[in-house]
C-alpha positions as CSV (number, residue, x, y, z in Angstrom):
1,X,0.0,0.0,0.0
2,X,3.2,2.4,0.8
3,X,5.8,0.9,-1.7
4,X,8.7,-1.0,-1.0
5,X,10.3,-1.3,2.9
6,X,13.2,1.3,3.1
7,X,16.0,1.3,5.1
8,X,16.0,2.7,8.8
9,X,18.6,4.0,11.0
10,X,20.3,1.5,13.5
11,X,20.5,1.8,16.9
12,X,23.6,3.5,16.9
13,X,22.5,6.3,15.0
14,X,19.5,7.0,17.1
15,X,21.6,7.1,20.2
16,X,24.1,9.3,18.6
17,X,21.2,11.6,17.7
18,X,19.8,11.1,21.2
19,X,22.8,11.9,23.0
20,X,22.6,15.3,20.6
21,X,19.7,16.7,21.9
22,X,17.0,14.9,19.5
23,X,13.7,13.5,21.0
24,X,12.6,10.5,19.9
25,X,8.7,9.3,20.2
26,X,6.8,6.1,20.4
27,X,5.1,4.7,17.4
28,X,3.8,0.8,17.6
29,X,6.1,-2.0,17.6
30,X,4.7,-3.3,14.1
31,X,2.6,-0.1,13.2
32,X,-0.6,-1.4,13.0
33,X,-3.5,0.6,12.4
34,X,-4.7,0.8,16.8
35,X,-8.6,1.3,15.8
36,X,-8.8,-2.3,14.6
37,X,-6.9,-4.0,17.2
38,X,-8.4,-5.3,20.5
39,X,-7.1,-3.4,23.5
40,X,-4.9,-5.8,24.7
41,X,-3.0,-6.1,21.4
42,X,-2.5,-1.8,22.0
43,X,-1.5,-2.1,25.3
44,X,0.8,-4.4,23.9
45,X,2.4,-2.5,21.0
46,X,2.0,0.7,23.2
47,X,4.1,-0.8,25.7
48,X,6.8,-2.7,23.9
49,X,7.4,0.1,21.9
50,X,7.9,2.3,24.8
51,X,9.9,-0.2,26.8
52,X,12.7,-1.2,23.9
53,X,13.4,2.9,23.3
54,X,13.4,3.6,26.7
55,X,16.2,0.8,27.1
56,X,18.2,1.6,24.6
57,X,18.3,5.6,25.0
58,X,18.4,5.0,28.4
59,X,16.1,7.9,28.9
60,X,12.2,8.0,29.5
61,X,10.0,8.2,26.5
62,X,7.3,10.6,27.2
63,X,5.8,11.1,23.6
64,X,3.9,9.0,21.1
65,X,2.8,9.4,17.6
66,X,-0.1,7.5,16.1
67,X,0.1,5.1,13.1
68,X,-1.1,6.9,10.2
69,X,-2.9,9.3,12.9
70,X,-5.2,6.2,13.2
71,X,-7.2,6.9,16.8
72,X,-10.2,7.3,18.8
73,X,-11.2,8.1,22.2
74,X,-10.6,4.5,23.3
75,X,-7.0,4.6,21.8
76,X,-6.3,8.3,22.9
77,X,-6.8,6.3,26.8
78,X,-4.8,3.6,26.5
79,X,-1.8,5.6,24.9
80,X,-2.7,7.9,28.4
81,X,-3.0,4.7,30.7
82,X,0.6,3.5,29.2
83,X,2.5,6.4,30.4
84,X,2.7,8.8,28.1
85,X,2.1,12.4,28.3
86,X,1.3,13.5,25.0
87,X,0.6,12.0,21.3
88,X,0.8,13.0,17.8
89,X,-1.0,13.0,15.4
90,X,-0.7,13.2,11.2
91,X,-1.2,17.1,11.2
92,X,1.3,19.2,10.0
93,X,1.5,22.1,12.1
94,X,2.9,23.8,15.1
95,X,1.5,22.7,18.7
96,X,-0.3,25.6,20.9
97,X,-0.6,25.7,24.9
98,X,-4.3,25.5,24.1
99,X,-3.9,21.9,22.5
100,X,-5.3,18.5,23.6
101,X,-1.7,17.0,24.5
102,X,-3.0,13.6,23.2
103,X,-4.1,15.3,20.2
104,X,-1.2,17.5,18.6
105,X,0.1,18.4,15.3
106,X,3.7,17.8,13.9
107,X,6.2,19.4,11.8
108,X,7.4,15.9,10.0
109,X,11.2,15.9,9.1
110,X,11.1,13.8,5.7
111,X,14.9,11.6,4.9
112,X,14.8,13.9,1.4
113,X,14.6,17.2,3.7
114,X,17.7,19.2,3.2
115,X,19.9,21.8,5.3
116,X,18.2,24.5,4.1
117,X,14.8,23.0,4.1
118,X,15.1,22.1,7.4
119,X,16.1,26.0,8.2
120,X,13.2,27.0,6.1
121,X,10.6,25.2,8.4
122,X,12.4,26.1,11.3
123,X,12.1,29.8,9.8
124,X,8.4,29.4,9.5
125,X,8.0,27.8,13.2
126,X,9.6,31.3,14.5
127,X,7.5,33.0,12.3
128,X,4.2,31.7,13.3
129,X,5.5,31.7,17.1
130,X,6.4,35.4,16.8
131,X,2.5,36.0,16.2
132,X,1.6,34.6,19.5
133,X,1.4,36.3,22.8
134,X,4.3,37.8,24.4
135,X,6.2,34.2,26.4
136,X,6.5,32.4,22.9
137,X,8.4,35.9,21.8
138,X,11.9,34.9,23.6
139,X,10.9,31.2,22.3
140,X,11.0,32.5,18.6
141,X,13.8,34.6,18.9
142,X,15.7,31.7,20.0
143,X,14.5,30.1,17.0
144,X,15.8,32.7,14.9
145,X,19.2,32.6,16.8
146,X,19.6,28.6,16.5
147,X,19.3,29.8,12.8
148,X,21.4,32.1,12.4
149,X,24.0,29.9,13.9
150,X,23.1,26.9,11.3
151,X,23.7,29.1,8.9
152,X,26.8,30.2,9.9
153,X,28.1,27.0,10.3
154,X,27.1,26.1,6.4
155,X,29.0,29.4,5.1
156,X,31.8,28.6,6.7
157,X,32.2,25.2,5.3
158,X,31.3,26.0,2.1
């Protein structure tokens, strides 16, 4: 239904990312579409999923992100009754303090997303975070600073 399986990064990657500052969710153990499983076989794929990350970053996974933002109010509680403290959903956008925690949007980072893409979206996050009320003002402009840094870094390699 998706095409062909593509290759994924290995645990050593994700820990080397981790150790970097990058936050890595939840998603399924076999990413099964929850709605049509019993609520056992969630708990179970909740859990598992949870438990191998959590021993290999050696760090407490708080987030989760839905298969193919596949949920309900019955799936929305057991991802809640498993520990975590907010979920993701297939949205794109930028999350607001007036959210549902177990109901978010995301910004997804694709594999063909370059440098500059990557800056651009950032860019657009500081942007859209600029317009709200006064606290997320120091939030954006340290946005715009982590930018401004990237970007230095790429000129002075180039």
């Amino acid at each position: 239904e998706y095409g062909p399986p593509i290759p994924l990064m290995d645990w050593g990657s994700i820990r080397a990312l981790h150790e970097q500052g990058v936050a890595f969710a939840s998603h399924t153990a076999t990413h099964p579409r929850l709605t049509q499983l019993a609520a056992d076989d969630v708990a179970h794929e909740l859990r598992s999923s949870k438990a191998v990350l959590e021993e290999q970053l050696k760090s407490k996974v708080t987030a989760f992100v839905y298969p193919y933002g596949d949920r309900n109010a019955r799936i929305e509680s057991l991802v809640r009754a498993c520990g975590f403290a907010c979920a993701l959903d297939g949205r794109f956008g930028l999350a607001s303090r007036h959210d549902d925690r177990f109901d978010l949007p995301r910004v997804e980072i694709t594999g063909g997303l370059t440098a500059d893409g990557l800056l651009a979206l950032i860019s657009d996050a500081a942007d859209t975070v600029q317009s709200r009320p006064a606290p997320w003002t120091a939030a954006a402009n340290r946005i715009r600073r982590s930018v401004a840094n990237v970007n230095a870094r790429i000129a002075s390699r180039r």
